[in-house]
N, C-alpha and C positions, 0 to 999 in steps of 0.2 A: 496216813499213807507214809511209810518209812523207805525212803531210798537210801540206796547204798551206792557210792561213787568207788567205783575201781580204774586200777589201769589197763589200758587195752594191750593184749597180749595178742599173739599171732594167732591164734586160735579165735580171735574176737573178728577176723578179715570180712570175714562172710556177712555174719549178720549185719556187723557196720554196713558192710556195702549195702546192703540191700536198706538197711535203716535210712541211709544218706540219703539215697536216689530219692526214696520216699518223702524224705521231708527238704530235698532240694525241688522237688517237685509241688509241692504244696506254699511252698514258700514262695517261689517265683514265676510256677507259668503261667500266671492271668496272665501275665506284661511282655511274656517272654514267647519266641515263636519256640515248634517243635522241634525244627530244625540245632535252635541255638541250643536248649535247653540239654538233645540228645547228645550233641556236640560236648557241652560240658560236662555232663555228667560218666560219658566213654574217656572225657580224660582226665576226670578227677574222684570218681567211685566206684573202680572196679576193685575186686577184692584184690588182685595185682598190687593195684595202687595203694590202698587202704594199705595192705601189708606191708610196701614200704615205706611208708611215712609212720608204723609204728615201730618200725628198724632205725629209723632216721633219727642223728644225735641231730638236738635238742628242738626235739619235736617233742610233744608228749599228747597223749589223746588219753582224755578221761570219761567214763561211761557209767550214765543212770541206772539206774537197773531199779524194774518195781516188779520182785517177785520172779528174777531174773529172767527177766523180759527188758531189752534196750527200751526205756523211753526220753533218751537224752544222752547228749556226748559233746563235750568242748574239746579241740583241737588248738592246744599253746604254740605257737615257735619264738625261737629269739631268731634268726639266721639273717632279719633283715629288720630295719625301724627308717622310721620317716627321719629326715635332715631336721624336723623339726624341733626334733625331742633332743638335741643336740649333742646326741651320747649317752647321753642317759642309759644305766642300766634300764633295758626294757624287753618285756613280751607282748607279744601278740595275742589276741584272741582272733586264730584263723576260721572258726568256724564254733557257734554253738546253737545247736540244734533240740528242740523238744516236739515229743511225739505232739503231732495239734489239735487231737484231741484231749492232752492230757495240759496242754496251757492253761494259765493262770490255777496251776495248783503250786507254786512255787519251786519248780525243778530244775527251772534255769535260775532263777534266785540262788539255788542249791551249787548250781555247779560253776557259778560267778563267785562264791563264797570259798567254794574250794579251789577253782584257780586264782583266786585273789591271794591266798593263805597259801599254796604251792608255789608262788612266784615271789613273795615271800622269804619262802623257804630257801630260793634261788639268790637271793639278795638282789631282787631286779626293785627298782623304783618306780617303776609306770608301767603298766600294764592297759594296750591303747588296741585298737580294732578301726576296720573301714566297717560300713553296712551303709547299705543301697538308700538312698535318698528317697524314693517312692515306699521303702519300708517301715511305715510313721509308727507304726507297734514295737519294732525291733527298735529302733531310735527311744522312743519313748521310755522301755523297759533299759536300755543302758542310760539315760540321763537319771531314770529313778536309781539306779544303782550307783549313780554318781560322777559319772563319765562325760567333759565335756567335751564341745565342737575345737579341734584346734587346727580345720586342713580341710582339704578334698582332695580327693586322686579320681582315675579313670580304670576300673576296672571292668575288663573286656571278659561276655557272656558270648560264647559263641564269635559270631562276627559280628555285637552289638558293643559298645562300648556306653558305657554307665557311671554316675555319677555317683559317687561316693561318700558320704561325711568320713572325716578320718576323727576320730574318738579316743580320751583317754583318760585316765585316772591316777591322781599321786599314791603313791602306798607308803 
């Protein structure tokens, strides 16, 4: 299987959106009501939105492609880091998504490797994420990638408010 990671361009709004919903939807609505989930997703995956956050300085969003077909896309920013990390040049992983039928073939492997090596390139030193506490697969695959526990925060789903590890990694 040969993926290829490109950058999202404005032409990429559409599919993302619909890619996101999809896999923000598989990812979280056993736990999550209807209500919250349609709530987050109207105001965080519409092509609207998509399109601006690939307009957005120092935001960057990169995209799997197997056979150019989306089956995967990480969302970097710098714009904000936990007090913990104490200034540290740092980025975020706002979001990395893979198609769920297409897990454990290595594509988020893939695109932790290429934002690991683009942030990097950025001269960032740590490169750190939240992910939801009830998500023991997502945790799992960022501790094998290297990334430990240093925090929690409250990231609110809808009108749900959720527990977060806050996660990172020296580079």
């Amino acid at each position: 299987m040969s993926i290829s990671i490109i950058r999202a361009q404005t032409e990429h709004a559409k599919p993302l959106s619909e890619f996101s919903s999809g896999a923000f939807q598989d990812a979280y609505a056993f736990a999550n009501t209807q209500e919250d989930m349609e709530q987050y997703i109207t105001e965080h995956f519409t092509v609207a939105e998509i399109r601006k956050e690939i307009a957005t300085l120092n935001t960057y969003l990169f995209i799997a492609l197997l056979e150019n077909k989306i089956v995967g896309y990480v969302k970097l920013g710098t714009a904000t880091s936990p007090e913990q990390l104490n200034g540290k040049p740092a980025i975020e992983i706002e979001r990395l998504y893979v198609d769920k039928t297409l897990q454990s073939q290595n594509i988020g492997a893939t695109l932790m490797k290429h934002s690991i090596s683009f942030s990097k390139e950025l001269g960032k030193k740590i490169i750190w994420l939240g992910v939801w506490k009830k998500n023991a697969r997502a945790v799992k695959f960022y501790e094998r990638e290297g990334f430990k526990k240093f925090g929690e925060t409250i990231f609110t789903l809808g009108r749900d408010l959720q527990e977060d590890f806050l996660m990172k990694k020296e580079l």
